[in-house]
VEXMI-716282 format. One record per residue (C-alpha): residue in one letter; x negated, y negated, z. Coordinates in pm, whole numbers, m for minus. Each point is the difference from the previous one (the first is absolute). Layout:
REM residues N
r,c1,c2,c3
A,X,Y,Z
...
REM end
This chain:
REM residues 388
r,c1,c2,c3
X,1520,1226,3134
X,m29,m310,231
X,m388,m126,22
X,68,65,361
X,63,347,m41
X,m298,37,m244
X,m209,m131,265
X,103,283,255
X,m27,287,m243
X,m351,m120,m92
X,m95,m22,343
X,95,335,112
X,m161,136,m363
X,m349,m133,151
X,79,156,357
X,128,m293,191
X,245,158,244
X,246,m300,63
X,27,m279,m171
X,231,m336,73
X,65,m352,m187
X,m19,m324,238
X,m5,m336,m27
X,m344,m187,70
X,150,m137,323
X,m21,233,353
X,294,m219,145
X,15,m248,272
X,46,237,269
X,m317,209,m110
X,m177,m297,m31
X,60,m192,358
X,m82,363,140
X,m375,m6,m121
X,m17,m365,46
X,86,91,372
X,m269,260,m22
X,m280,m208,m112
X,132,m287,229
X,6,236,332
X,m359,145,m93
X,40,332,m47
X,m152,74,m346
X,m331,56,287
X,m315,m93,m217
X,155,55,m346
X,m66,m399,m74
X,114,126,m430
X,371,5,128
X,m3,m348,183
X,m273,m168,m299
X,295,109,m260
X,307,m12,146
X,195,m249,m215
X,m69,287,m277
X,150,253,201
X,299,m174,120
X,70,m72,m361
X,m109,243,m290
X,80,m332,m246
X,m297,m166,203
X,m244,255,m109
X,128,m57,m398
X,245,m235,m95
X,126,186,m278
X,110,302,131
X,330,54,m8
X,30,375,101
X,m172,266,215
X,7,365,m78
X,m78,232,261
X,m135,314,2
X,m25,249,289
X,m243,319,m26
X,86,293,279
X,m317,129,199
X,180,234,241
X,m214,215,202
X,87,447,m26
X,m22,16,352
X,78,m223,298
X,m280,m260,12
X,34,m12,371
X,m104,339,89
X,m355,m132,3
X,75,m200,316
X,33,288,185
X,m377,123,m41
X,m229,m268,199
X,m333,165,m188
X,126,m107,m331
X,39,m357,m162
X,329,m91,m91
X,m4,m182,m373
X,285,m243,m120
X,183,218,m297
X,m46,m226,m308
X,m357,1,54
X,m87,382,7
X,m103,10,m318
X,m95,m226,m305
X,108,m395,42
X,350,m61,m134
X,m64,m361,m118
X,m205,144,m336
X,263,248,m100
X,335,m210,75
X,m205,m322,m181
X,m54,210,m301
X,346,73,m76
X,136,m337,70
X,m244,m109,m269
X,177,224,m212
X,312,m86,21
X,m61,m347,m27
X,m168,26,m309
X,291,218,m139
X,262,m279,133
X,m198,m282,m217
X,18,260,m269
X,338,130,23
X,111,m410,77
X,m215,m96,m330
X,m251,m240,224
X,315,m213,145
X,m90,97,348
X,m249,m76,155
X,m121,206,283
X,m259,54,315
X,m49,330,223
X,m110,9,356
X,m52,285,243
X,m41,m110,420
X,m277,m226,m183
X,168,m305,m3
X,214,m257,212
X,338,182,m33
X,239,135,245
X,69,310,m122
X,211,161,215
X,291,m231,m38
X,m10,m85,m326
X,19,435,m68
X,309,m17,275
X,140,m267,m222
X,m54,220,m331
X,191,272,160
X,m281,252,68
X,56,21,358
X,32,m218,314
X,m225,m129,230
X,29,183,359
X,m44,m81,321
X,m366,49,m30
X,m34,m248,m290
X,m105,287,m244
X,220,76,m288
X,230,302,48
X,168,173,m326
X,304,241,55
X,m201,238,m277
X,m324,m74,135
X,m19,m53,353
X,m278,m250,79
X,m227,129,m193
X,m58,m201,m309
X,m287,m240,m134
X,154,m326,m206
X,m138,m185,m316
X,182,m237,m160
X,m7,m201,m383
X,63,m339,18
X,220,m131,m321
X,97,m283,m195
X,312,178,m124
X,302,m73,185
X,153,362,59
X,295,99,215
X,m81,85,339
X,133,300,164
X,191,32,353
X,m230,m11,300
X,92,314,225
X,129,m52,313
X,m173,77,374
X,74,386,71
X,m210,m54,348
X,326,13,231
X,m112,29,358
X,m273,180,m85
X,m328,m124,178
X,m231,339,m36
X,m228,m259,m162
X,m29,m253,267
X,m6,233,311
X,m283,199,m231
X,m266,m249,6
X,m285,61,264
X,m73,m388,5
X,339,m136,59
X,m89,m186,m322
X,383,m105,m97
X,135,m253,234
X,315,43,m164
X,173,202,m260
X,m138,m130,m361
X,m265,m220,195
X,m399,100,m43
X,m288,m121,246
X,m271,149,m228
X,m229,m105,275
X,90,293,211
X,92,236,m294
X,m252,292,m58
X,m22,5,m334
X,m108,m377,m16
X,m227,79,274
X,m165,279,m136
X,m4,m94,m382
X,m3,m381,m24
X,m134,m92,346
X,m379,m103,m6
X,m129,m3,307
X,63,187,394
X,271,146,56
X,164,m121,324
X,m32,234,294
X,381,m18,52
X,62,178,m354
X,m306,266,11
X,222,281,166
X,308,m88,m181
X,m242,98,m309
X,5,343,62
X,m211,190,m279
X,154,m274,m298
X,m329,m54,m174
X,164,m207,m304
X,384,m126,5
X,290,109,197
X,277,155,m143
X,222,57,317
X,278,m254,m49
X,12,155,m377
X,m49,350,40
X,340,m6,316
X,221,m149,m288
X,294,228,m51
X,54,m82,m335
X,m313,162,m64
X,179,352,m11
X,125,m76,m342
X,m358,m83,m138
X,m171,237,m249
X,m377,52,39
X,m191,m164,m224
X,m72,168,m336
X,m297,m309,m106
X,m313,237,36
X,m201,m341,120
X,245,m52,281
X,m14,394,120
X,m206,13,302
X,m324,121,m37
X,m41,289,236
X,m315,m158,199
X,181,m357,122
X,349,216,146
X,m162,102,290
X,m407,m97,12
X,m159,103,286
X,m97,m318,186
X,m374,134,60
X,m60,m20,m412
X,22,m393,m18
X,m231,m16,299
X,m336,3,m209
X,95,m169,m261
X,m238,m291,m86
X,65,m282,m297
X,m49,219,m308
X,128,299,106
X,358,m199,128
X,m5,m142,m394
X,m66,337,m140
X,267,229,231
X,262,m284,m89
X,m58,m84,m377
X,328,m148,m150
X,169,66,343
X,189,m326,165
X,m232,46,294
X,m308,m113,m150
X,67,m332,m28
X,m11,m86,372
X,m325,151,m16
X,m199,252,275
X,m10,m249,281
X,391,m37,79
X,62,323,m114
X,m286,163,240
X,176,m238,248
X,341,155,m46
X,m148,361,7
X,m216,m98,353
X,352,m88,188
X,184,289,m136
X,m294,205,139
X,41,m162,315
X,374,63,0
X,m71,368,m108
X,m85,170,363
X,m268,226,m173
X,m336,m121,203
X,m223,215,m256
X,29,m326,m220
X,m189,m169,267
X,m344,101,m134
X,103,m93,m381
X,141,m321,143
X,m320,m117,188
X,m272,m66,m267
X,295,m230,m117
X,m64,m266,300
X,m344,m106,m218
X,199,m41,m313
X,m97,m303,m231
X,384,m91,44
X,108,m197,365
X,380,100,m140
X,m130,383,m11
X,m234,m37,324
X,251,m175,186
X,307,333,m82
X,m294,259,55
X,m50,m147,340
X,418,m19,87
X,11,357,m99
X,m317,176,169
X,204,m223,321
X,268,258,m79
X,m182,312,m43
X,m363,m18,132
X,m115,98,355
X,m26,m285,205
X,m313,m42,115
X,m126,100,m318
X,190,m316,m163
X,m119,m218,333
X,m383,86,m105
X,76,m64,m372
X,179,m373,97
X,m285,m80,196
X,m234,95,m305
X,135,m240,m218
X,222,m255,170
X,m281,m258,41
X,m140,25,m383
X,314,13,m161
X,m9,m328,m210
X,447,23,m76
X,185,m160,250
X,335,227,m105
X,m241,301,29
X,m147,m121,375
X,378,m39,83
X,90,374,m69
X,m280,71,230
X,112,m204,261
X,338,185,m11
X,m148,296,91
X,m32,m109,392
X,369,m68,m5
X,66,360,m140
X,m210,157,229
X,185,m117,257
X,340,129,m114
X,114,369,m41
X,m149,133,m293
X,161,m10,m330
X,216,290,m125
X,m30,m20,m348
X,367,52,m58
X,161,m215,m315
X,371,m50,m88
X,178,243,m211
X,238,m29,m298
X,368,112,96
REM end
């Protein structure tokens, strides 16, 4: 049997799902594409892509001696139609790969494993390195290029056996191995993805302005969250799936059978009014070993306050107001944008004038001072967009 072959049979034995052979180059055409990316801004305030870019543009620039890539895919289809969730405003809507334990540890794991069977099967002639969305590679087209899939119109991967649903990893090798066929684009006409997106966030097919995409705003975005996007929100607490979850090619995916990447029953559909009180230990506690904790209470309380705003239920209101004397200007400043969206009126006019003149934030002073403008205007529905 080939060593490429050996490769793949090992992989699946250790419960990779896919698994491809590249070289360590993503091509030019891959690589002017991110170069436009970083050039036209729109990596937002992720400053890691632009600091390394040489390294992603060129795997070889990361380490000279590799010679091959093999990538591995791992399916985390959802049982049910994520999407469902959008259509309840009192719950919080959380991105699929994070409702439950946090893939990097489990994927990481078994790429250490079969790198250290490769050096042993290869004798110690190759030389290898794993990484896992931890390091300055483009993963998405190097997997196309392996064969796993292609990447659609919304950037993602998209497998004909698993949708786009699947997290990558790949081993890094000295070996010089025979790289299989990239697959071909299966997107057609299809735009599902594109017209899906409640932020206009693809200015054209294959093009992402993570800037406006929710799941950048909501995950790696530190600070406000412009007004323009808060309704858009709707009740998406942590990642958007919408462009991913639309995919037809999703009808041939098989739910997940990884027990860590099953959803745990409390993050499908949590009620909105649970995240409310939670303070700084309590956040760490509920979301031990979960993605979310590591962009900690603030944003996350910050997320939760719009999609309360966005939810229509005003008997948030009075769990929403302790939460304009928060320690946090990011969590004072949403608690004030929401209670403009549910609270009475004058109630909210007596509160502004409370604190207006002691609030020391200037981003905090400024949600105030938008509260004239609403007051003036037809108040707000609550209403979000839905999924088709």
């Amino acid at each position: 049997m080939r060593i490429e072959d050996r490769i793949k049979e090992k992989a699946r034995e250790l419960g990779f799902d896919s698994v491809g052979i590249t070289a360590a180059d993503v091509g030019e055409r891959e690589a002017e594409r991110f170069q436009t990316f970083i050039a036209d801004g729109e990596y937002g305030e992720m400053d890691w892509m632009a600091a390394k870019a040489e390294r992603r543009r060129h795997p070889q620039a990361l380490w000279p001696e590799a010679r091959s890539i093999i990538m591995l895919g791992t399916n985390y289809a959802p049982e049910d139609d994520p999407l469902e969730v959008l259509r309840k405003p009192d719950r919080g809507y959380v991105s699929v790969y994070a409702r439950n334990r946090d893939y990097h540890d489990l994927v990481k794991k078994r790429l250490k494993r079969l790198a250290r069977w490769l050096v042993e099967e290869t004798k110690s002639t190759a030389d290898v390195k794993v990484f896992v969305d931890t390091a300055p590679v483009l993963e998405k087209p190097l997997a196309a290029s392996a064969g796993l899939g292609w990447q659609g119109k919304h950037t993602n991967l998209v497998s004909r056996e698993f949708g786009s649903w699947m997290f990558l990893g790949e081993v890094f090798t000295t070996l010089e191995l025979t790289p299989d066929t990239p697959d071909e684009d299966h997107c057609g006409t299809c735009r599902k993805c594109l017209d899906a997106c409640p932020t206009d966030a693809f200015p054209t097919p294959y093009t992402l302005d993570a800037r406006r995409c929710i799941a950048y705003l909501t995950i790696e975005h530190k600070g406000m969250i412009a007004p323009e996007f808060r309704s858009a929100i709707g009740n998406r607490i942590y990642g958007c799936d919408d462009c991913l979850g639309v995919c037809p090619w999703n009808k041939f995916a098989k739910a997940s059978q990884e027990a860590a990447f099953i959803a745990r029953s409390e993050l499908v559909e949590p009620k909105l009014a649970e995240f409310l009180a939670l303070d700084d230990a309590a956040f760490r506690e509920r979301f031990q070993g979960s993605p979310i904790k590591r962009i900690g209470r603030d944003r996350f309380l910050r997320n939760v306050l719009i999609a309360a705003g966005n939810s229509g239920n005003k008997d948030l209101a009075g769990q929403i107001e302790p939460l304009i004397d928060d320690a946090s200007p990011l969590v004072r400043a949403m608690a004030i944008w929401a209670l403009s969206q549910l609270s009475d009126p004058d109630r909210l006019a007596r509160l502004r004038a409370e604190r207006i003149a002691q609030e020391p934030d200037t981003s905090v002073r400024l949600e105030w001072g938008r509260i004239e403008i609403l007051d003036k205007k037809k108040p707000a529905t609550g209403t979000m967009p839905m999924a088709d």
